[in-house]
Steps between C-alpha positions, in 0.01 A plus 500: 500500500614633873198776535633844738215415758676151577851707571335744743240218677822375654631789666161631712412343768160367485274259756222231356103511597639285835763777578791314459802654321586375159850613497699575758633877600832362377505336218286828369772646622726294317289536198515832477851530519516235217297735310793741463282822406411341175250796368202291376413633079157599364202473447485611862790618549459767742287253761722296554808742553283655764423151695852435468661838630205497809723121571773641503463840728335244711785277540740807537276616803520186666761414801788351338480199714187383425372688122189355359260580182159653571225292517217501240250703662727753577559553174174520353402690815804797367409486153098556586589836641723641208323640213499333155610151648197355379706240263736461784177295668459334244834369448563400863178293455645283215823462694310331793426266326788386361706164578813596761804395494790492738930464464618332155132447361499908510804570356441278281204689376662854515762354255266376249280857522865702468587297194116502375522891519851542348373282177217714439804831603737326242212473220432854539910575503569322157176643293633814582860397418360379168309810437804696588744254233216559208361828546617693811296578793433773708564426884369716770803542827377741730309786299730456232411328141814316378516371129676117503558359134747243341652157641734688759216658704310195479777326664598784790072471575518157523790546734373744712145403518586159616736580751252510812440086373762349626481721870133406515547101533860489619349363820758734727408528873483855568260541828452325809498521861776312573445391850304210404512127437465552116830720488672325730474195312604693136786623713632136570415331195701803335818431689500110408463593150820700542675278667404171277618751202815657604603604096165726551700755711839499294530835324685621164812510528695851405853314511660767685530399816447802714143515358405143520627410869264800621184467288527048448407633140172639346240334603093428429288808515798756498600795276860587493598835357855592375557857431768707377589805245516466188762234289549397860449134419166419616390322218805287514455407874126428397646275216741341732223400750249408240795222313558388896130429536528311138777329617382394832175383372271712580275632199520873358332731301726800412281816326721770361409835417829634409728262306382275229397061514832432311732694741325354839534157326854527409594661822376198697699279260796679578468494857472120502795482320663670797385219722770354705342164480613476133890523605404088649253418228741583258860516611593585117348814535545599834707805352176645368300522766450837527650628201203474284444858416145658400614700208646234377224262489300782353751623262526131391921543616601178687742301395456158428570336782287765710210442242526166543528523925165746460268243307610228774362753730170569371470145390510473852198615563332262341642226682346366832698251759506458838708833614358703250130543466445887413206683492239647233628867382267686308583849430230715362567849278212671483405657186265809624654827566354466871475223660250458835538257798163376401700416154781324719312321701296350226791358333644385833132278464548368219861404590339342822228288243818396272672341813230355684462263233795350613453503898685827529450871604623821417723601731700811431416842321750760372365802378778748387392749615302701675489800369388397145197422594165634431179533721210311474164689412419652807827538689656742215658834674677765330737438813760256346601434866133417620425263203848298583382479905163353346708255301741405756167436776341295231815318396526352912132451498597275128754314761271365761183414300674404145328090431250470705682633850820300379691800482783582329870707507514836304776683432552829351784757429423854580669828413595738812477876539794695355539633899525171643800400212664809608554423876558163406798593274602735802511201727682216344191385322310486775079564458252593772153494482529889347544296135132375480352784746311591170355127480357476851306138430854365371609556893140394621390220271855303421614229713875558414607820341901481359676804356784429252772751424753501214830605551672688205860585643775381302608160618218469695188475219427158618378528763174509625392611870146362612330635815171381686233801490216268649480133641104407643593170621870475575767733640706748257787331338820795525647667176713288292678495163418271193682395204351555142644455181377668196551310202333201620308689779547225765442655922660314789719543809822646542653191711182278533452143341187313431403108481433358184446155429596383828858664434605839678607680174691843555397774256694773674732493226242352188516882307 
């Protein structure tokens, strides 16, 4: 067992009985930062919070060019004068004499205390989840006494108590001074990586070209946002992106919260069938690529020739050669009337456990959308618009710590204001930011925000004009128009192609 005095002997700096130093000012330094504010747990508790946050003003008083830890003496020294710090003295005492350590050996150590801690936090989590399963339990949040009971609580306080696990040991760098050898080194061995790895920087790909030569695609860490009014097709564009991902390999996990497992399912299986790779595959069917309508397949209405055409296709799936290796899609359908990002990101988890055991990672989240979510215990509002900012701040924080620092791509349709449709509609289908001015963290937290807008016009319902509202990393793509068509609810370009199977394959004409 890693004891709490062994963390903190490491970061104070402390001389022998000859008065040489036993760890250098830097690597205490480096230590400390190591430490990453990990708040030490009882029995003495509030000791060891207090040597840690006397560190840490320390550091943040010291010249940025040369910060150091405060020496032993001048700790016990402090805590001599302050009333009630008898234990304090005592504690420092036992961490004197404590083996140091320096660079890997310490992190080592930190690791093996985090994980020591969170087993004795996850013991804790699931007597309480079994309590609240058998025979309900009352949990204290804030001043408030809150009455869990039955298999569904148990599961959203499993889900929401261990949440905080995964950010405690995912080992993400988030202090430094960076003018140092240390960084400087990271810095390089980080841009090697990248370049030894090029596929790490490739992006999802939205097939519409206008979006995907500004952005490269959707990549690691970032949370794309697609808004629009309502029956404006933003589920659809989700589902288009999310069968792109599948089809390009990359593994998704699509959670709905407004349509049902079957229809998601089906509607995936209808959008391969729209694939223009099929017309090569399968010459004798070329004439139904794209003709595969939804109802039908749900209505059980295709002939036989198009019910034989739609088994080859989701046969298809199941097959793997060399230019067609999809990805895992899992789509979740929650069964609680509210469902939590806690809730989410738990299943996202478990996804992340199934794959692993097969070398791979989760790579893509849709949640659809938004604004069916609920709160988590302790960020409810009666402000509907407050608890979706929470959920949208939380949901890019999700992107850039999900497994352990990998990261992952999120994205999300949300539902604009009703003044925001109305200029649009004045101007050609044309948003501004005005659309989500009620969702401030949308604009703030979203790497790329894309409105969608539904023409209805006789002759024109088709079409589908897509603007960019928000673009962190890469310049504004202009307004353009899309293609959709309804009955199998395939998206794509007015005039633009795209490459399949080493083939240029036109598709302007596929509906």
């Amino acid at each position: 067992m890693i004891e709490i005095d062994e963390i903190f002997r490491s970061i104070i700096y402390i001389k022998n009985a000859e008065g040489r130093e036993t760890i250098s000012q830097m690597d205490c330094v480096k230590n400390f930062r190591a430490l990453q504010k990990i708040v030490p747990k009882p029995p003495e508790e509030k000791a060891y919070k207090s040597i840690y946050y006397f560190i840490l003003e320390y550091i943040k008083k010291c010249d940025a060019d040369i910060q150091e830890v405060p020496s032993f003496e001048f700790i016990k020294n402090h805590f001599k004068n302050v009333e009630g710090s008898e234990s304090i003295i005592v504690i420092l005492d036992k961490i004197k004499g404590q083996q140091p350590y320096v660079g890997m050996d310490y992190r080592t150590i930190v690791k093996q205390y985090n994980e020591q801690q969170q087993i004795l936090e996850l013991d804790k989590v699931l007597n309480n989840a079994q309590k609240i399963a058998s025979s309900g339990l009352d949990i204290m949040k804030g001043k408030r006494k809150t009455k869990l009971k039955g298999i569904s609580d148990s599961i959203s306080y499993i889900a929401r108590e261990t949440r905080s696990f995964s950010e405690k040991e995912n080992g993400i760098k988030t202090e430094s001074q960076i003018v140092s050898e240390e960084d400087i080194k990271e810095a390089k061995e980080d841009y090697n990586k990248a370049e030894a790895n090029p596929e790490g920087s490739i992006g999802i790909q939205t097939w519409l070209q206008d979006i995907d030569e500004s952005t490269g695609g959707l990549k690691s860490g970032e949370l794309m946002i697609i808004t629009a009014f309502t029956g404006h097709c933003k589920t659809t564009f989700a589902l288009n992106m999310a069968y792109r991902a599948l089809y390009g390999g990359w593994n998704t996990a699509f959670v709905t919260l407004e349509m049902s497992f079957k229809e998601i399912r089906d509607k995936i299986y209808v959008l391969h069938s729209c694939n223009p790779r099929f017309k090569i595959l399968w010459p004798q069917y070329a004439h139904l690529v794209g003709k595969i309508s939804y109802n039908n397949v749900i209505y059980a209405r295709l002939n036989a020739e198009e019910k034989e055409y739609y088994f080859k296709v989701c046969d298809d799936f199941d097959t793997h050669t060399e230019d067609s290796v999809y990805g895992r899609f899992y789509i979740w359908q929650p069964d609680k009337t509210v469902t939590t990002l806690s809730d989410v990101e738990l299943k996202f988890r478990q996804y992340q456990q199934d794959l692993q055991l097969t070398g791979r990672n989760l790579e893509f989240g849709v949640i659809d959308y938004i604004s069916l979510m609920g709160a988590d215990e302790g960020e409810r509002s009666r402000d509907h618009n407050e608890t979706t900012n929470n959920i949208v701040k939380n949901l890019k924080r999700l992107c850039i710590t999900f497994n352990n620092g990998m990261g992952m791509r999120i994205l999300s349709p949300h539902q604009c204001n009703r003044d925001g449709y109305r200029e649009a509609k004045k101007n050609e289908g044309i948003y501004d930011l005005t659309a989500i001015s009620n969702n401030h963290e949308v604009e703030r937290s979203a790497d790329l925000v894309v409105s969608e807008y539904k023409f209805d016009n006789d002759g024109d319902n088709n079409r589908l004009k897509f603007c960019c509202l928000k673009n962190r990393r890469n310049k504004f793509f202009k307004p353009f128009d899309a293609c959709i068509d309804f009955d199998t609810g395939f998206i794509w370009n007015y005039t633009h192609s795209i490459e399949n199977a080493d083939n240029i394959i036109d598709i302007s004409e596929l509906v």
